[in-house]
C-alpha positions as CSV (number, residue, x, y, z in Angstrom):
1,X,-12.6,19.4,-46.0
2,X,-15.4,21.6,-46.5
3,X,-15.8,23.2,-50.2
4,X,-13.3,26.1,-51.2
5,X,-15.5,29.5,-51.3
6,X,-17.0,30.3,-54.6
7,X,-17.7,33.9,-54.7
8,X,-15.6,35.8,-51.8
9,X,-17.5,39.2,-50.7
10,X,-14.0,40.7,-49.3
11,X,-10.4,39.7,-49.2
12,X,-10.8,37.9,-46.2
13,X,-13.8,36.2,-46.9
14,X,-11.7,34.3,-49.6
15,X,-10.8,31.1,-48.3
16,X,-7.5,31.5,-50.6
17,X,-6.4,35.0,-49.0
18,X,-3.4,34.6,-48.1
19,X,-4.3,36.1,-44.2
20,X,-1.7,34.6,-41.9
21,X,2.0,34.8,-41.2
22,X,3.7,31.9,-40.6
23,X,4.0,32.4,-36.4
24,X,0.4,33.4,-36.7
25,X,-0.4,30.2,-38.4
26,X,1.7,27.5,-36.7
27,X,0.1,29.1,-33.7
28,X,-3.0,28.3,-34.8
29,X,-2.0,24.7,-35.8
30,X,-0.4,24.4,-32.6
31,X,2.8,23.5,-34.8
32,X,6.1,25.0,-35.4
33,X,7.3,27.0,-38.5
34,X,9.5,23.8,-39.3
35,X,6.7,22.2,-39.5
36,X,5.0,24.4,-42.1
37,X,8.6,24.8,-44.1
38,X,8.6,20.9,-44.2
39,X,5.1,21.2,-45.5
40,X,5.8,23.2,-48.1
41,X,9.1,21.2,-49.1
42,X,6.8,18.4,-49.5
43,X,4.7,20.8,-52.3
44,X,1.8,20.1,-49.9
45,X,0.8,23.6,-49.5
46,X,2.8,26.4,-51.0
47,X,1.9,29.9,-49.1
48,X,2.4,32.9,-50.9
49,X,5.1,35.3,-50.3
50,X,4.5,39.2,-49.1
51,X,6.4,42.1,-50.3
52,X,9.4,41.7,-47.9
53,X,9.8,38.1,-48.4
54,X,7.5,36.8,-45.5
55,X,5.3,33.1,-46.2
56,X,1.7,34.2,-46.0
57,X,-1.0,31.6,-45.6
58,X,-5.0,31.0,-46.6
59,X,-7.5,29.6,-44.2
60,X,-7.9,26.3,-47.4
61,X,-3.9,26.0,-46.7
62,X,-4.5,25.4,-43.1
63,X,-7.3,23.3,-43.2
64,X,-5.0,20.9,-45.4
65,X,-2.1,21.8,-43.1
66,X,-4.4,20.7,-40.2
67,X,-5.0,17.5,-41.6
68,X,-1.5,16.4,-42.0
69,X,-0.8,18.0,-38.4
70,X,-3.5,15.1,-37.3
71,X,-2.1,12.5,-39.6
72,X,1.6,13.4,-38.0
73,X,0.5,13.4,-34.4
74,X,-1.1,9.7,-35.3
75,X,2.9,8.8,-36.4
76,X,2.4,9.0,-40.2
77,X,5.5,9.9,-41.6
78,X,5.4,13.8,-42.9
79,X,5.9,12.2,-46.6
80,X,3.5,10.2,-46.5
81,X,1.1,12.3,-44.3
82,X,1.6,14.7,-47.5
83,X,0.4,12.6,-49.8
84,X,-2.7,11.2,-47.7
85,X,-4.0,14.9,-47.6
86,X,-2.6,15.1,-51.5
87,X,-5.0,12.3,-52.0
88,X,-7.8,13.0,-50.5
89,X,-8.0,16.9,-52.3
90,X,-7.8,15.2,-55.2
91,X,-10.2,12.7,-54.3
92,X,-13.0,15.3,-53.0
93,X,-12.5,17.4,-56.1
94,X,-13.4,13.9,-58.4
95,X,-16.4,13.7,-56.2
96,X,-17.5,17.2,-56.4
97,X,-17.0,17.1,-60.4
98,X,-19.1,13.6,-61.0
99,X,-22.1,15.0,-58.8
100,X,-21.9,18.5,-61.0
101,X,-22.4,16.4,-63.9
102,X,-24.8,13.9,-62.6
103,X,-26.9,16.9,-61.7
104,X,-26.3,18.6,-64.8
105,X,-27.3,14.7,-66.6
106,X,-30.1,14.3,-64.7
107,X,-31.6,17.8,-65.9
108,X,-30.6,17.6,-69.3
109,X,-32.9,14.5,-69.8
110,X,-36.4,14.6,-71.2
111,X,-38.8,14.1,-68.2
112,X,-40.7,10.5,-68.9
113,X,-44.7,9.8,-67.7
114,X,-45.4,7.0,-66.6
């Protein structure tokens, strides 16, 4: 999944805006709102809730919603489709943090000549 946004110019620039209602986004899935309920029983993605009550969701929730959607659709039970996608945030985020501080290593060293 590509990299969250670091510095949104407007609200819906922000990749955590919550943008979409939930028709609007299991349309987009091509999934029901079941689907995205179950999701968010499984504390895969949790969408935020607007003034009246109504789940609202970001572009990063649907992009990880995506992902179980093709994990499902390959026969991977939702549970465990969960935790795949779980996994795998968790394991991008642990490669994104080592390179940071590899790079930050790398130019914190004293420069040697050869």
């Amino acid at each position: 999944m590509p990299p969250r946004s670091a510095r949104p110019v407007a609200p819906l620039d922000d990749d955590d805006y919550p943008a979409y209602t939930m028709g609007r986004a299991a349309e987009m899935l091509g999934a029901t709102p079941a689907f995205l309920r179950a999701l968010g029983e499984h504390r895969l993605i949790t969408p935020l809730r607007s003034e009246g009550g109504h789940r609202r969701y970001s572009r990063y929730q649907l992009r990880i919603a995506a992902r179980a959607r093709e994990l499902v659709d390959q026969g991977v039970p939702i549970e465990a489709a969960c935790r795949i996608v779980i996994l795998e945030d968790q394991l991008e985020e642990a490669q994104r943090i080592n390179e940071r501080l590899r790079t930050q290593s790398a130019e914190s060293q004293p420069k040697s000549s050869a």
